[in-house]
C-alpha positions as CSV (number, residue, x, y, z in Angstrom):
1,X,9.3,14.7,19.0
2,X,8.4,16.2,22.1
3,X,12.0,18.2,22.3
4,X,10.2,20.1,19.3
5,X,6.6,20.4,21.3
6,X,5.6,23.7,22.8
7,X,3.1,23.8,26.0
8,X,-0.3,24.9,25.6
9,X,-0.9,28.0,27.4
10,X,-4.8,28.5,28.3
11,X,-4.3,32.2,28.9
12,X,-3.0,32.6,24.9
13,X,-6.0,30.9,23.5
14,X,-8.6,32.8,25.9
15,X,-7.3,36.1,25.2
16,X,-7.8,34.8,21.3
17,X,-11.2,33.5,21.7
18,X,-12.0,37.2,23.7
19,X,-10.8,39.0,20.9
20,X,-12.8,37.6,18.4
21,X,-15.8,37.6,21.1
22,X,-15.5,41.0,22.7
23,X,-15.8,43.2,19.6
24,X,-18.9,41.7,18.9
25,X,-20.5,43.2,22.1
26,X,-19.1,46.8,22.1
27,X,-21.6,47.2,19.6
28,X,-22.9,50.4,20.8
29,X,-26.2,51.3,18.0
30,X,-25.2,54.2,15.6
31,X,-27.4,56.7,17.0
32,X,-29.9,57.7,15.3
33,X,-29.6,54.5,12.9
34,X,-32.7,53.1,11.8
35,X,-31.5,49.6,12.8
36,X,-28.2,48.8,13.9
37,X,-29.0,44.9,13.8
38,X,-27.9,44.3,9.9
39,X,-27.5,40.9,8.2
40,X,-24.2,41.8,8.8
41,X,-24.3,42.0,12.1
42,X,-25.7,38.1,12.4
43,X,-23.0,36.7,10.2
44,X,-20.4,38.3,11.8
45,X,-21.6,37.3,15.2
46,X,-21.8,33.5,13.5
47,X,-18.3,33.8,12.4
48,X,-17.4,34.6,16.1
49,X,-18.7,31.3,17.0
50,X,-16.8,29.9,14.7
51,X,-13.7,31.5,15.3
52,X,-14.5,29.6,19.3
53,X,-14.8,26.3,17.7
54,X,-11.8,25.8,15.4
55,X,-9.9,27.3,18.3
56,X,-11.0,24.9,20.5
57,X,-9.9,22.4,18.2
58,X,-6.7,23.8,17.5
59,X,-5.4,23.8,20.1
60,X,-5.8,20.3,20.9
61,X,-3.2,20.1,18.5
62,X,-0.8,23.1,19.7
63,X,1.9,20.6,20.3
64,X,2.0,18.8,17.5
65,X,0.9,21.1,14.8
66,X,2.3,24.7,16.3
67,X,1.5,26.6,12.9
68,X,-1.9,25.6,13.1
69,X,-1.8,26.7,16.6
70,X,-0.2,30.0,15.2
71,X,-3.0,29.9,12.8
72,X,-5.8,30.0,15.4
73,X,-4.5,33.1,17.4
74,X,-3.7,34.7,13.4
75,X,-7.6,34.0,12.6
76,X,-8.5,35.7,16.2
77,X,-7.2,38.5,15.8
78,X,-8.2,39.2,12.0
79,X,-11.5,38.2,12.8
80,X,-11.3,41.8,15.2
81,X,-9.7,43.8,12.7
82,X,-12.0,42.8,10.0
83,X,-15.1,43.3,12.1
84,X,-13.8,46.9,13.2
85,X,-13.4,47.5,9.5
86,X,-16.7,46.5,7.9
87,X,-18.9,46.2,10.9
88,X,-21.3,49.6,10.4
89,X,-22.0,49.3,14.4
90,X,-18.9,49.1,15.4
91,X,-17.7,52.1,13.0
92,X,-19.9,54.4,14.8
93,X,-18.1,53.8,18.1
94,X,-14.6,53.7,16.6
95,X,-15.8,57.4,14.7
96,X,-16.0,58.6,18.5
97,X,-13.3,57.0,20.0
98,X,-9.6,58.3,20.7
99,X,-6.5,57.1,19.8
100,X,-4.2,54.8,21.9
101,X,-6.9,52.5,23.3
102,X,-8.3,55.6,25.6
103,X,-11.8,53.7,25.9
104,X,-15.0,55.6,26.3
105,X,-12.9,58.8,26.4
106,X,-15.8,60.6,25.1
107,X,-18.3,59.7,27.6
108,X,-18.6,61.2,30.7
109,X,-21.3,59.0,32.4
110,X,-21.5,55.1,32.4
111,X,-24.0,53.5,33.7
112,X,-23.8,49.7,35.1
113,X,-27.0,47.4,34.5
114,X,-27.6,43.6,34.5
115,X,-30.7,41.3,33.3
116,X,-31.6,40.9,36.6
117,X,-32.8,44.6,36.8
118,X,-35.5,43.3,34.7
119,X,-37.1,44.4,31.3
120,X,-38.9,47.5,33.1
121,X,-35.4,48.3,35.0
122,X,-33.7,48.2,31.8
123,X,-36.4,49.8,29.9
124,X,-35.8,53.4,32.5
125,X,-32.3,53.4,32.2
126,X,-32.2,52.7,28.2
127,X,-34.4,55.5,27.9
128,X,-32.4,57.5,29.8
129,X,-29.2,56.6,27.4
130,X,-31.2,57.3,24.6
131,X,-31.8,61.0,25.9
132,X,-28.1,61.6,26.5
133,X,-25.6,60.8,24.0
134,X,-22.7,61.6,26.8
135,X,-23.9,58.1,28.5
136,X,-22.8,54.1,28.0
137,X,-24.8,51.3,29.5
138,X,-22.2,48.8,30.3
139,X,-23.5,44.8,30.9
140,X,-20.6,42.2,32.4
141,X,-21.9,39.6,30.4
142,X,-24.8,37.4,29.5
143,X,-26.8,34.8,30.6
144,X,-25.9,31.8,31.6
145,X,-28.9,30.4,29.7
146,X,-27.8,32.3,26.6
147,X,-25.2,31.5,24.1
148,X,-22.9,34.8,23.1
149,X,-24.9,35.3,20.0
150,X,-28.6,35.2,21.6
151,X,-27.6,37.3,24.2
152,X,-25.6,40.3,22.1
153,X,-29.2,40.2,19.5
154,X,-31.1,40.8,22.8
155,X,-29.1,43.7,24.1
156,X,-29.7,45.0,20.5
157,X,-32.8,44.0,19.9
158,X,-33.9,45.9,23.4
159,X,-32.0,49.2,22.0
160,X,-34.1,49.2,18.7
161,X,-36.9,50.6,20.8
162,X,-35.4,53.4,21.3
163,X,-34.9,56.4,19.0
164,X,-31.8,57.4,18.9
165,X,-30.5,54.5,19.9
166,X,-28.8,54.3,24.0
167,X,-24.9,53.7,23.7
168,X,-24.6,50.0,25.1
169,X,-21.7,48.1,25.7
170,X,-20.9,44.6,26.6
171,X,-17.8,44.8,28.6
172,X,-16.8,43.5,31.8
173,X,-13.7,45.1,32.0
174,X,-15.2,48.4,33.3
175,X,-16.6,46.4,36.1
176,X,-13.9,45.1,37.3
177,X,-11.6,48.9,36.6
178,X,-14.8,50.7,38.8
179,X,-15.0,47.6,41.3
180,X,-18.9,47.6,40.3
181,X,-20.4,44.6,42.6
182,X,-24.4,45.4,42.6
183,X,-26.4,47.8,39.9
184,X,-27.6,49.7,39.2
185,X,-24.4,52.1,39.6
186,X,-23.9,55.4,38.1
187,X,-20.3,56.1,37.6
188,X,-19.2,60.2,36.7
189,X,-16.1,60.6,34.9
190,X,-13.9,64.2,34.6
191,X,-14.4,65.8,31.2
192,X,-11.4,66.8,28.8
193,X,-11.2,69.0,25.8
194,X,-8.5,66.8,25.0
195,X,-7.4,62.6,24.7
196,X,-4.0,63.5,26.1
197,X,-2.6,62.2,29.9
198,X,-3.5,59.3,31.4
199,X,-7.4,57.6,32.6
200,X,-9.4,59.9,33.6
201,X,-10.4,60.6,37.0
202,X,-14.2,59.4,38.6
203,X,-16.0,62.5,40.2
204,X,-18.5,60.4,41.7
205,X,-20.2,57.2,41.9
206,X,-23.4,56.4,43.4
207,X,-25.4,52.5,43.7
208,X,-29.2,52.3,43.8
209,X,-29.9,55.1,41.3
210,X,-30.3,54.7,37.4
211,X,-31.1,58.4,36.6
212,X,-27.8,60.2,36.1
213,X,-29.8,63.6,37.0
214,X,-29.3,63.1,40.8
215,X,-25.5,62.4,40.7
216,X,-25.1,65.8,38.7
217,X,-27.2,67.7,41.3
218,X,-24.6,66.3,44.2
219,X,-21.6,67.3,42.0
220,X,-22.9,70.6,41.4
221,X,-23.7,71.3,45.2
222,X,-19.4,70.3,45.8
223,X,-20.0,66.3,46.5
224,X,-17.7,64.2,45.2
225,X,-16.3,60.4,45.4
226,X,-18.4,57.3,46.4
227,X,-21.9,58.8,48.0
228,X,-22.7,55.1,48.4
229,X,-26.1,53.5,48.1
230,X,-29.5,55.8,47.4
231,X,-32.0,53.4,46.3
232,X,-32.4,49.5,45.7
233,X,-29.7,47.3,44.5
234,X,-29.4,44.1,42.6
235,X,-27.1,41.3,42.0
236,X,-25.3,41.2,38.6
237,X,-27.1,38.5,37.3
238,X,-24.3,37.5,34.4
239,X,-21.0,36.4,35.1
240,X,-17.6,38.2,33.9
241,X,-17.7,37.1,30.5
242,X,-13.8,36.9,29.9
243,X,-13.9,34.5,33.0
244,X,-16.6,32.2,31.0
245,X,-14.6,32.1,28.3
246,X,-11.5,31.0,30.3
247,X,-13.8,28.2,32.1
248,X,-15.0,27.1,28.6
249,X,-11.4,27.3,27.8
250,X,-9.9,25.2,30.8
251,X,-12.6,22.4,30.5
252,X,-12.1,21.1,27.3
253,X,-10.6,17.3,27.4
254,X,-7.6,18.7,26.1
255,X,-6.2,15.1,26.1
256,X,-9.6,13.9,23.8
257,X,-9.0,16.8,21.6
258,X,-5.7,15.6,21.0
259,X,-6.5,12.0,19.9
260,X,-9.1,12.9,18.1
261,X,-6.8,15.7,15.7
262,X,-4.6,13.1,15.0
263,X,-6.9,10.5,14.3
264,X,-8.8,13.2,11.2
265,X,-5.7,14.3,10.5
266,X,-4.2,10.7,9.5
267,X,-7.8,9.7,7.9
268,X,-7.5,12.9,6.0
269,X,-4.6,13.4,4.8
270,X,-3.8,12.9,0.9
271,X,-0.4,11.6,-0.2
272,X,1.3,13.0,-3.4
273,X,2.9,9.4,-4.3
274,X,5.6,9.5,-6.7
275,X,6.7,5.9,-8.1
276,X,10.2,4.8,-7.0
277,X,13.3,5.6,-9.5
278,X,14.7,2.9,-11.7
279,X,17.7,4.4,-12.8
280,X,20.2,7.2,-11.9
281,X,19.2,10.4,-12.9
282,X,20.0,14.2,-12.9
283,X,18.1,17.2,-14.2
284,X,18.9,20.9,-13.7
285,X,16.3,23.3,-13.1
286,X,16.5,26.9,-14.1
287,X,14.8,29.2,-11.5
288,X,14.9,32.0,-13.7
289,X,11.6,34.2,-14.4
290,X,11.0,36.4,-16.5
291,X,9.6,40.0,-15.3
292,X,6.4,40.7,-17.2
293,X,5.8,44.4,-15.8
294,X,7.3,47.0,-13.4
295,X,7.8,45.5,-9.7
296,X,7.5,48.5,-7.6
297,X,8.3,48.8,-4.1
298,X,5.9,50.6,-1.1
299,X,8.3,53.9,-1.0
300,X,7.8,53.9,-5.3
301,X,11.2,52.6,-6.0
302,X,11.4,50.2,-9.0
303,X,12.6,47.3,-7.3
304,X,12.3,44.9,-11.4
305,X,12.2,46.5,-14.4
306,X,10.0,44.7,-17.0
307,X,12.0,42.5,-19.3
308,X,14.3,42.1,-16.8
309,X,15.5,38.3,-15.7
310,X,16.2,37.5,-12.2
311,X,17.5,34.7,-10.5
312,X,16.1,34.2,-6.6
313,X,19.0,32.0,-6.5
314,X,21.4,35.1,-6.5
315,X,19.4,36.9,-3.5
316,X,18.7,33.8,-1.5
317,X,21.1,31.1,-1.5
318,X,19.8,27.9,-1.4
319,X,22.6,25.9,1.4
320,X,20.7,22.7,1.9
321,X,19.6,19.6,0.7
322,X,16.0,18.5,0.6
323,X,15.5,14.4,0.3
324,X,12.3,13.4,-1.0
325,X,11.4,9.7,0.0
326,X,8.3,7.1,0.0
327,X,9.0,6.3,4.0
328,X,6.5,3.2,3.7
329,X,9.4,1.5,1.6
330,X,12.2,0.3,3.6
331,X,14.5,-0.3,0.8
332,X,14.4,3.0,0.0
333,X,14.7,4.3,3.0
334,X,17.8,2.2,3.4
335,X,18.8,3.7,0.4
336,X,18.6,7.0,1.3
337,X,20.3,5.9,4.8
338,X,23.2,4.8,2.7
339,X,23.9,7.9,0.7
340,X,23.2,10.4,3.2
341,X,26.7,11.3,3.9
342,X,27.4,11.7,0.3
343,X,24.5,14.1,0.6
344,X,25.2,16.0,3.5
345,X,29.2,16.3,2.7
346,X,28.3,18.0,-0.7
347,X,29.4,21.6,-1.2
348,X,27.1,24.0,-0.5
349,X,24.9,21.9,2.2
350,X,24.4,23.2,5.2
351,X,21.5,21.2,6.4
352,X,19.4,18.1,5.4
353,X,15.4,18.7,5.1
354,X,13.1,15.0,4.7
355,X,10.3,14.5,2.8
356,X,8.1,12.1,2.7
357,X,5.2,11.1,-0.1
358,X,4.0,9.2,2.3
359,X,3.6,7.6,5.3
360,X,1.7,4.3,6.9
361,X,-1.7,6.1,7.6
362,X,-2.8,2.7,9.6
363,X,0.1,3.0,11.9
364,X,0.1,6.9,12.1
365,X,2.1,8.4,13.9
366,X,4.0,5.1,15.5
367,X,5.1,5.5,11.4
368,X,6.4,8.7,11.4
369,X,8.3,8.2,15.1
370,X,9.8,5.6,13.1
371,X,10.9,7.1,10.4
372,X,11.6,10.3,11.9
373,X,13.7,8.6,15.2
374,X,15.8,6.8,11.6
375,X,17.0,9.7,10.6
376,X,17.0,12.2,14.0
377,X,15.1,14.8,12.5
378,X,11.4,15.9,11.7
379,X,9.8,14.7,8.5
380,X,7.4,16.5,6.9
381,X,5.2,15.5,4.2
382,X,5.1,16.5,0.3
383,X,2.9,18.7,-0.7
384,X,1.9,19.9,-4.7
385,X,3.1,23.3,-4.7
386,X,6.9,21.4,-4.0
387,X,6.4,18.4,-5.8
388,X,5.4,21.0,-8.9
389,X,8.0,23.5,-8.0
390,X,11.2,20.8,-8.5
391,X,8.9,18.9,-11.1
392,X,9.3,15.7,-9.1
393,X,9.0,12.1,-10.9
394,X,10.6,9.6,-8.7
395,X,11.7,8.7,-5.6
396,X,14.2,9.0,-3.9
397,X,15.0,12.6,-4.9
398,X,17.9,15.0,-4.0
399,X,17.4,18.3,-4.3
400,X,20.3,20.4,-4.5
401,X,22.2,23.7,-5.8
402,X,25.1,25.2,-7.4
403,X,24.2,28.6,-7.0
404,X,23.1,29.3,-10.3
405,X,20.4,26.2,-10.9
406,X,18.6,24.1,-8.4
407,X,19.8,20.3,-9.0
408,X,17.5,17.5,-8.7
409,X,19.1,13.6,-8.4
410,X,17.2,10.7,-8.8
411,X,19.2,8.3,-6.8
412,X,19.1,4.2,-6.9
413,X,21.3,1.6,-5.2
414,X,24.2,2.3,-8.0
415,X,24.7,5.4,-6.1
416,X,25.9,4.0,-3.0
């Protein structure tokens, strides 16, 4: 089983968990919005937690389950386009933002804060933001004390007071792009008419100042660049927030999570148990359907014609041969042992696929090393939709084609 087993790769989950985190905290107020903090806001920032936790589960079980791993990263990243799409916060920065992932692009002054400015710190410069709809307050992160959610209501919660509402951003990759170390920092960027070329250029920067006013004075007299520290300075108080997440990330018992997936997942998994076939037995199953109404392509071509019958079997070959088997019986898997060259020699077959309606839940997965190490390939479990699809009644099945109807064989020891 392992040759099938892919690594886990940290970095793949963090940047997952960050996407579904990060969008919550560029959540920069709609100005002039009576209150940006909405119900939907709090579930959405709920559902980010979420997102975390069946993520960190997940991937406990990356080797072993690699869809569901799949799944995690899939749920990730909907989770950010969904937000971006319903979030009425988060439209009114995407309304002023440019194409091609040109952040910020137009702003022309961000301002760096932290907590540990305190509330009357934070209180000048937010009042400053609110004046000035050309600047962003940008945090790094939050708290350690605070959980994601408590600390992304504060930062809004603090905004409220202000009418309009300061342009704040939770963000700590603009720290690390302007090498921001203490704050307060005031950071002047080059204005464009336009989105077009590359980052734009910083006119200058100055630390120990929060009011913006002074920096544009020094540009306006010629000075330019890094005019270093003015005025007192503090210590970011919050760590890089894509680092937590990686910490959180890397200290999970992946080894714990891993037992503990495959323990649920053999406690909760339902069998669809078919009885075992007492005679020989073959049906044929028409795949045919019938097309109700007009299928229509995305370029308006009619693709099916109502009334029209089609058979998938004439677009899609089917060139294998799916066993269905109870792998808790050894007789039958005997059985199916015995006739598996007459299976796999049949015209038409290309490959075998195994199915099991069950397997010992007790032993786990010592059962299904067993039964898979019997037959040197992976054995996946029957589920309803393919028990319905080939109308299954018995076991051991063989499910086969000859190009025009899918063939199902009930097989018992007179076949072999």
């Amino acid at each position: 089983m392992d040759k099938h087993a892919r690594s886990f790769k940290p970095s793949r989950l963090a940047a997952a968990i960050l996407l579904a985190i990060t969008p919550l905290a560029v959540t920069a107020g709609e100005r002039g919005a009576a209150n940006p903090l909405t119900d939907e806001d709090l579930r959405w920032i709920e559902r980010g937690e979420e997102i975390i936790e069946q993520s960190q589960e997940i991937v406990g079980q990356e080797t072993l389950f690699p869809d569901n791993y799949e799944r995690a990263e899939d749920d990730a990243q909907q989770f950010f386009s969904d937000l971006r799409r319903t979030n009425p916060t988060l439209k009114a920065m995407d309304a002023q933002q440019p194409p091609e992932g040109k952040r910020y692009a137009n702003y022309s002054t961000l301002i760096f804060a932290s907590y540990s400015l305190e509330r009357e710190g934070l209180e000048d410069i937010l009042e400053l933001a609110s004046k000035d709809e050309q600047l962003v307050v940008a945090f790094r992160g939050i708290p350690d004390d605070m959980e994601v959610a408590e600390g992304v209501r504060f930062l809004q919660e603090l905004a409220l007071q202000y009418d309009p509402i300061p342009n704040i951003v939770l963000d700590p990759t603009l720290f690390q792009e302007h090498g921001v170390t203490s704050v307060p920092t005031i950071v002047r960027l080059e204005q464009r008419t336009t989105v077009e070329g590359g980052d734009r250029e910083v006119v200058a920067r100055v630390t120990g100042l929060s009011d913006p006013a002074w920096l544009e004075r020094q540009i306006e007299l010629g000075e330019n660049g890094d005019l270093g520290v003015r005025g007192p300075v503090a210590e970011i108080a919050e760590r890089d927030l894509v680092e937590v997440m990686q910490e959180r990330v890397m200290a999970i018992d992946w080894d714990l999570k891993r037992e503990q997936a495959l323990e649920r997942f053999w406690s909760n998994q339902n069998f669809e148990w078919l009885p075992p076939a007492t005679r020989s037995r073959t049906r044929r199953l028409d795949p045919r359907v019938h097309v109700l109404e007009d299928i229509v392509g995305p370029n308006g071509e009619v693709i099916a014609e109502q009334g029209q019958i089609i058979n998938p079997l004439d677009s899609v070959p089917f060139t294998q041969a799916i066993v269905v088997m109870n792998a808790t019986d050894p007789r039958e898997i005997e059985l199916v042992q015995e006739a598996l060259h007459g299976i796999s020699s049949q015209p038409g077959v290309a490959r075998v696929t195994f199915i099991a309606t069950e397997l010992d839940a007790d032993e786990g997965w010592d059962s299904y090393t067993a039964v898979s190490d019997a037959f040197d390939a992976p054995i996946y479990l029957l589920t309803p939709d393919v028990k319905e699809r080939f109308a299954l009644e018995f076991t051991p099945s063989v499910i086969t084609s000859d190009g025009e109807d899918f063939i199902v064989r009930e097989l018992t020891w007179e076949d072999v």
